[in-house]
C-alpha positions as CSV (number, residue, x, y, z in Angstrom):
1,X,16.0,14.7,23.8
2,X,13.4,11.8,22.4
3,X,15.0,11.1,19.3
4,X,12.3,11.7,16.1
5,X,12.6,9.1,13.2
6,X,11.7,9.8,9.9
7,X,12.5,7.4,6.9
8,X,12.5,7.4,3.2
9,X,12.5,4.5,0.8
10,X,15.6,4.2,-1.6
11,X,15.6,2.4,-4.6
12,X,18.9,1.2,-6.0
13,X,19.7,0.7,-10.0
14,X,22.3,-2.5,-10.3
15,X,25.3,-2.6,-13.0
16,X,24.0,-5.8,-14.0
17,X,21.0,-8.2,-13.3
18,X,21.9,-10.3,-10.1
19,X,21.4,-13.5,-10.0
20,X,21.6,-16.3,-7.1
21,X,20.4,-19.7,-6.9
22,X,16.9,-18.6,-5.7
23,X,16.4,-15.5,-7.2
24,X,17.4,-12.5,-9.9
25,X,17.2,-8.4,-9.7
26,X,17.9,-5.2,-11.2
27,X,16.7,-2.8,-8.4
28,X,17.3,-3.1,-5.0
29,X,14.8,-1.4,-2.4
30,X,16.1,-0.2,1.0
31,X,15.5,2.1,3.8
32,X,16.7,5.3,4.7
33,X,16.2,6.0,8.8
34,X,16.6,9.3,9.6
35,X,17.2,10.2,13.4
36,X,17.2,13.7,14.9
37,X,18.2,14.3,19.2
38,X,19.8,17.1,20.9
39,X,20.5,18.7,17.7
40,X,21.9,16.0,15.9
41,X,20.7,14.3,12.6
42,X,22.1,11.6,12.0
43,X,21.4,8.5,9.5
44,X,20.9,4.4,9.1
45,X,19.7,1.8,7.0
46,X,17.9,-1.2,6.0
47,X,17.8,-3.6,3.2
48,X,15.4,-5.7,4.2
49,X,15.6,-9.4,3.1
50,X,13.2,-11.6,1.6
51,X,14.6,-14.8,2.0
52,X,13.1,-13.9,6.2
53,X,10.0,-12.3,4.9
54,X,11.0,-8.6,5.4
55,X,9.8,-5.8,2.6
56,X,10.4,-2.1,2.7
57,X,7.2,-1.8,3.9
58,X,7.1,-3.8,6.5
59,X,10.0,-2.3,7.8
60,X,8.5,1.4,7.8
61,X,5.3,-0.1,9.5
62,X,7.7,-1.4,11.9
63,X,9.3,1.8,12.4
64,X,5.6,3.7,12.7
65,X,5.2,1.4,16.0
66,X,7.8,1.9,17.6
67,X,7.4,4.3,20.8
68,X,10.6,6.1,22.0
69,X,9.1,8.2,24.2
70,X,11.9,8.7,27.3
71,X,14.1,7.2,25.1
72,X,17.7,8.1,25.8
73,X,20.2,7.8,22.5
74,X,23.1,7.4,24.9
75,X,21.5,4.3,25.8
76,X,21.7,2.7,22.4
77,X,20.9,-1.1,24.2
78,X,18.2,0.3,26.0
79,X,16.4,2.2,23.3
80,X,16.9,-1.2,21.1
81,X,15.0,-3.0,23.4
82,X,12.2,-1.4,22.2
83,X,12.4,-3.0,18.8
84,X,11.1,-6.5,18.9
85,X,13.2,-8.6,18.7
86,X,12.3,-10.6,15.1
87,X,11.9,-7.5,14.2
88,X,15.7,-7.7,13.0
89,X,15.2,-5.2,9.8
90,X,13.9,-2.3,12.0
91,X,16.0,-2.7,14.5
92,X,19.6,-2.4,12.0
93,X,18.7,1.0,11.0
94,X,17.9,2.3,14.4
95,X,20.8,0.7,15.2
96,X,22.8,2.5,12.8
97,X,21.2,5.8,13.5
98,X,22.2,5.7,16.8
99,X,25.8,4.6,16.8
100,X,25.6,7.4,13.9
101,X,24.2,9.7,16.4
102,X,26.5,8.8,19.0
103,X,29.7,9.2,16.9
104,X,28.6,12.8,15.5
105,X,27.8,13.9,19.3
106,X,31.3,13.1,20.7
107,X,33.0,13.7,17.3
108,X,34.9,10.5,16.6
109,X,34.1,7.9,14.0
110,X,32.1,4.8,15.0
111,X,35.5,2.5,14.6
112,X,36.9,4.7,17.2
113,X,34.0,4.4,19.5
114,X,34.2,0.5,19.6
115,X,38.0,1.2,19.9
116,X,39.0,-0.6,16.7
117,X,41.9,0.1,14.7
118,X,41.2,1.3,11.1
119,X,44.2,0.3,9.7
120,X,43.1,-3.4,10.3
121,X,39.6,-2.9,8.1
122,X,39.5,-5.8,5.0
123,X,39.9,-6.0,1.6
124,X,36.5,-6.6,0.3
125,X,35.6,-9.2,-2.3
126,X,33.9,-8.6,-5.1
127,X,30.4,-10.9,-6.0
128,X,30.0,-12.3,-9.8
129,X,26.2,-13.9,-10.0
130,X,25.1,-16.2,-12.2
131,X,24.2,-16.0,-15.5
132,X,24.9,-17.9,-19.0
133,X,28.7,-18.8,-19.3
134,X,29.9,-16.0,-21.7
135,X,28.2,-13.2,-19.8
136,X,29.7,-14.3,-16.4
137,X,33.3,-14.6,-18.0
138,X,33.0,-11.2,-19.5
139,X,31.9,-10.0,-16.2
140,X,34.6,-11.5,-14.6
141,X,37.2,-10.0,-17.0
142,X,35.9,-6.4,-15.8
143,X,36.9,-7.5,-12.2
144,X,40.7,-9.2,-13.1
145,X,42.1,-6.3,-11.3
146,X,40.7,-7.3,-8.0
147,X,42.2,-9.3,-5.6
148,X,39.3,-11.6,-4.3
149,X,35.9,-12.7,-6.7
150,X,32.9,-14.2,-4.9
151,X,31.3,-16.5,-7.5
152,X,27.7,-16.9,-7.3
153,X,26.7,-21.2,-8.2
154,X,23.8,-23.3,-8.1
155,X,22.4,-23.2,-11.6
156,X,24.2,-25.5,-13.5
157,X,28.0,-24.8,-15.5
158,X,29.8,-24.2,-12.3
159,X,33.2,-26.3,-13.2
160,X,33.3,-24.9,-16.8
161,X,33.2,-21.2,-15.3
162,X,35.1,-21.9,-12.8
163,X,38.1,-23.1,-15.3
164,X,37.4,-20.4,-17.8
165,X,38.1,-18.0,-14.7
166,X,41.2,-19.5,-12.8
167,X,42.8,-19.7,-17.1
168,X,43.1,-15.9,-16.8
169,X,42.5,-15.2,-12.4
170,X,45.5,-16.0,-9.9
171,X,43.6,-14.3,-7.1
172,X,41.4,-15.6,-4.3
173,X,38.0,-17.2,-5.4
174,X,35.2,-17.5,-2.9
175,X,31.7,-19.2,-3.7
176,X,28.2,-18.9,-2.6
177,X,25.6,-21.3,-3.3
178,X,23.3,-19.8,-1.4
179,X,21.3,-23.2,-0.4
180,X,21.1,-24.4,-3.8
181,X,22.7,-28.1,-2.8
182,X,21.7,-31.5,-1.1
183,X,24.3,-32.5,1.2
184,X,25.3,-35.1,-1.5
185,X,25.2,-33.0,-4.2
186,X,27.3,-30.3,-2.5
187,X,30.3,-32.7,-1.5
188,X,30.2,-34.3,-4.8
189,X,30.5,-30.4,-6.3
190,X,33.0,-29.4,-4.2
191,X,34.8,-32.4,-4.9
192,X,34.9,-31.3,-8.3
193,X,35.4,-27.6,-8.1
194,X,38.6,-28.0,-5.4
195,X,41.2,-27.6,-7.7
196,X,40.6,-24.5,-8.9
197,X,41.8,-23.5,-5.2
198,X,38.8,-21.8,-3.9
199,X,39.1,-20.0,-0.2
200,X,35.6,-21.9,0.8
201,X,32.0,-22.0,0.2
202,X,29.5,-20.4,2.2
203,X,26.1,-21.9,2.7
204,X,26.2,-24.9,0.2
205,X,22.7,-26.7,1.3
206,X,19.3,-25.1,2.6
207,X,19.3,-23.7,6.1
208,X,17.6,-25.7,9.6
209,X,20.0,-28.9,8.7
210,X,23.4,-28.5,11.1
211,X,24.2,-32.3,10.9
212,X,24.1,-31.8,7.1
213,X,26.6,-29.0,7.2
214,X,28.4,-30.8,9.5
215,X,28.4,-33.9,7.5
216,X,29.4,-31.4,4.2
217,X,32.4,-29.9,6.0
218,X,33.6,-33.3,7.5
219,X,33.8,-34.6,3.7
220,X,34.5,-31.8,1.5
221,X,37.8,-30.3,0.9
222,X,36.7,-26.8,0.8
223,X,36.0,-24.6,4.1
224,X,32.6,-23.8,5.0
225,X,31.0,-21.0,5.7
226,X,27.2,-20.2,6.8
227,X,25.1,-17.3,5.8
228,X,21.2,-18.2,5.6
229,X,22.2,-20.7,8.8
230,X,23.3,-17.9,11.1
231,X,21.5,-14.6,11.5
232,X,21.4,-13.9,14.9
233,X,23.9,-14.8,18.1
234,X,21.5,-17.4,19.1
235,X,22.5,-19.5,16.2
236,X,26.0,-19.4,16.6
237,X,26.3,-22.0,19.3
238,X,24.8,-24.6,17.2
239,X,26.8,-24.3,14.4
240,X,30.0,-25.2,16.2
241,X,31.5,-28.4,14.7
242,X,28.8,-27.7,11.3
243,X,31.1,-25.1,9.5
244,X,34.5,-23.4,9.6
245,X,33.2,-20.0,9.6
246,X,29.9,-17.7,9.9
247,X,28.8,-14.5,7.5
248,X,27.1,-11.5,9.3
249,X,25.1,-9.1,7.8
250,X,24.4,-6.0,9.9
251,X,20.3,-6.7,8.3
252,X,20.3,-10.2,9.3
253,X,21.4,-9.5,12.7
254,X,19.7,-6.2,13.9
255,X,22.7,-3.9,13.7
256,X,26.4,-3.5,15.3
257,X,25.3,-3.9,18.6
258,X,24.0,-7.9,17.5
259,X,26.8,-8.0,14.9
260,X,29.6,-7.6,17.5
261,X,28.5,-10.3,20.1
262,X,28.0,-12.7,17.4
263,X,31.7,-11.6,16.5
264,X,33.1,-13.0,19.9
265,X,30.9,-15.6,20.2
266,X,32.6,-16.9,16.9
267,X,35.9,-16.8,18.3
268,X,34.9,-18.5,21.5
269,X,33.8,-21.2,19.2
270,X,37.3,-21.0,16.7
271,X,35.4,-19.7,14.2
272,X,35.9,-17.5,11.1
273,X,34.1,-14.7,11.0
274,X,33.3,-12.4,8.1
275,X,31.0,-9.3,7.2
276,X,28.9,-9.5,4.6
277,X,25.9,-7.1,2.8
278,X,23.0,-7.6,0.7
279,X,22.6,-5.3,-2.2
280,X,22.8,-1.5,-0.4
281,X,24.2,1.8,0.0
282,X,27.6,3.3,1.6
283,X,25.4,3.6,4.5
284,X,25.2,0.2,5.6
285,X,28.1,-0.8,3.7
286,X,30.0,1.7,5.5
287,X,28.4,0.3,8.8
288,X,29.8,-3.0,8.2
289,X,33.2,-1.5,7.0
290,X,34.0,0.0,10.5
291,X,34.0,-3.4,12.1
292,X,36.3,-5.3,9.5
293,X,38.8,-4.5,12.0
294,X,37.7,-6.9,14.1
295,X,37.0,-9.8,11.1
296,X,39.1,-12.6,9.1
297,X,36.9,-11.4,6.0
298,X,34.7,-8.9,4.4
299,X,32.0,-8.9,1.3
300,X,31.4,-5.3,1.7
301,X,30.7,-4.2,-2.0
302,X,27.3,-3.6,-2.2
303,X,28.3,0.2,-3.5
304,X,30.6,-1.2,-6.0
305,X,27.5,-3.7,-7.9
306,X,25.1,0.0,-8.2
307,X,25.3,2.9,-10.4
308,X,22.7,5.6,-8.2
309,X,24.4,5.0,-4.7
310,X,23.3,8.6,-3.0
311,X,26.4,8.5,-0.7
312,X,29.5,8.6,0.1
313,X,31.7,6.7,2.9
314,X,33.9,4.5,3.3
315,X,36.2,4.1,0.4
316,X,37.5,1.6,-1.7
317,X,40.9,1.6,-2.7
318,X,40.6,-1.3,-5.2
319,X,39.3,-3.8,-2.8
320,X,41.1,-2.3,0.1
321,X,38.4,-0.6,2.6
322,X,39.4,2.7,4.0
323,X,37.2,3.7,6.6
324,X,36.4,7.7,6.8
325,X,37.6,9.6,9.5
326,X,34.4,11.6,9.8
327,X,32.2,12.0,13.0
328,X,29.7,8.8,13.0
329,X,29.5,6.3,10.3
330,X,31.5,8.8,8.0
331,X,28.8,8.9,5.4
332,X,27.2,12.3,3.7
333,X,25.1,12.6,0.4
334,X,26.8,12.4,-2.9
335,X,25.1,15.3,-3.8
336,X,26.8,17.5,-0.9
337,X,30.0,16.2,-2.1
């Protein structure tokens, strides 16, 4: 029963450019994993991030090294073990294969194998990136109907959108500067942009400086939240006292397995926790979805930002998540639809 990997790249078409404080696309590249044991195929993904030096093709050579000879796919820890351990990329889509593969083998959805309750998964917010003023208004006024906007800042013209937005949005507003700030500069900003009522700000200033978080969340009067500053469950610890909350991605962290000890070691901390997603497919997005259950807040809506997504999963009802009720992660080609 050694499970056999094969992977395929996937390239992803987005709605519109996306643009952050540090960079700007219109194709996304992931990583299809497939994984076949005991009869079984079952499926995971990657999207590899650049901001920690990971490619597509790195990932794959990752992939070609790994040796799983004896591996069991029961023993999803075990068989991990095998990735190294920086190797965080590689290691989420095995890791989605096999809680794919495990799910599909007994029958049950992956929420029901970590014993979480689907009726508790998120709404999901919905990201806006930056661009000139006019173009992010208009793409704001395509997402009125949605209860929670993620704003994307950093560039320059953040309190004019802002206003333009809150004139016509009653909703929740969420903003990522994605470590475009000094400590100064970010207080000073959010000083400014508090009235519009924004939920918090995740990662305001660049990653490796806690005592400037710290010093950010002790003056500002919006919440904070870190992304680039917490990828992995070693990182949590020393973010306590530096921010109100953390952001996981399933790519950051190596998978579910990683994602749901850095979940309780949040709470042991009095943390916020929410699940987030780079730019990817219902796959991974669907990954995330089934532990929302367990989360203050999701950013699942990498599906919802591309027009060629090549499956199908979890569902969004607006921004509601509905998690499928298929075997596994729930997910199946568009095509077979």
């Amino acid at each position: 029963m050694i499970p056999q990997l094969r992977y395929e790249p996937l390239t992803l078409h987005l709605r519109h450019t996306f643009t952050i404080a540090r960079s700007s696309e219109d194709v996304a590249k992931t990583l299809l994993l497939h994984l076949h044991a005991d009869g079984i195929d079952a499926v995971g993904e990657s999207s590899p991030v650049g901001r920690y030096s990971e490619s597509v093709d790195l990932v794959a050579r990752q992939l070609d090294a790994l040796d799983l000879r004896g591996a069991n796919p029961w023993h999803i820890d075990a068989t991990l073990d095998r990735v190294p351990r920086e190797q965080r990329g590689a290691m989420c889509a095995l890791d989605l294969a096999l809680h794919d593969w495990a799910g599909k083998r007994l029958g049950i959805p992956v929420y029901q194998l970590l014993g979480l309750d689907p009726g508790k998964a998120k709404q999901t917010s919905f990201t806006i990136g930056i661009d000139d003023l006019e173009t992010m208004v208009k793409k704001a006024r395509e997402a009125l109907h949605l209860p929670i906007l993620k704003v994307k800042l950093g560039s320059g013209g953040e309190r004019e959108f802002l206003h333009a937005l809150r004139s016509a949005y009653r909703g929740i507003i969420r903003v990522d500067a994605n470590e475009a700030w000094t400590p100064k500069e970010a207080v000073a900003m959010l000083r400014e942009l508090a009235p519009y009522e924004l939920e918090f700000c995740e990662q305001p200033i660049a990653a490796g400086n806690p005592a400037g978080l710290r010093y950010v969340r002790e003056n500002s009067p919006v919440p904070i939240v870190a992304d680039e500053d917490c990828r992995t469950l070693e990182d949590v610890a020393a973010l306590y006292g530096c921010v109100d909350g953390i952001n996981i991605k399933l790519v950051k962290c190596g998978g579910i397995r990683e994602a749901v000890r850095m979940i309780h070691a949040a709470r042991a901390f009095s943390m916020k926790v929410m699940l987030g997603c780079m730019i990817e497919s219902s796959v991974l997005c669907t990954a995330a979805a089934q532990l929302t259950p367990l989360v203050d807040y999701a950013d699942v809506d990498g599906p919802m930002l591309v027009t060629d997504d090549p499956y199908i999963g979890a569902d969004y009802d607006g921004a509601q998540l509905r998690l499928p009720d298929a075997p596994g992660l729930g997910v199946r080609p568009r095509n077979a639809a």
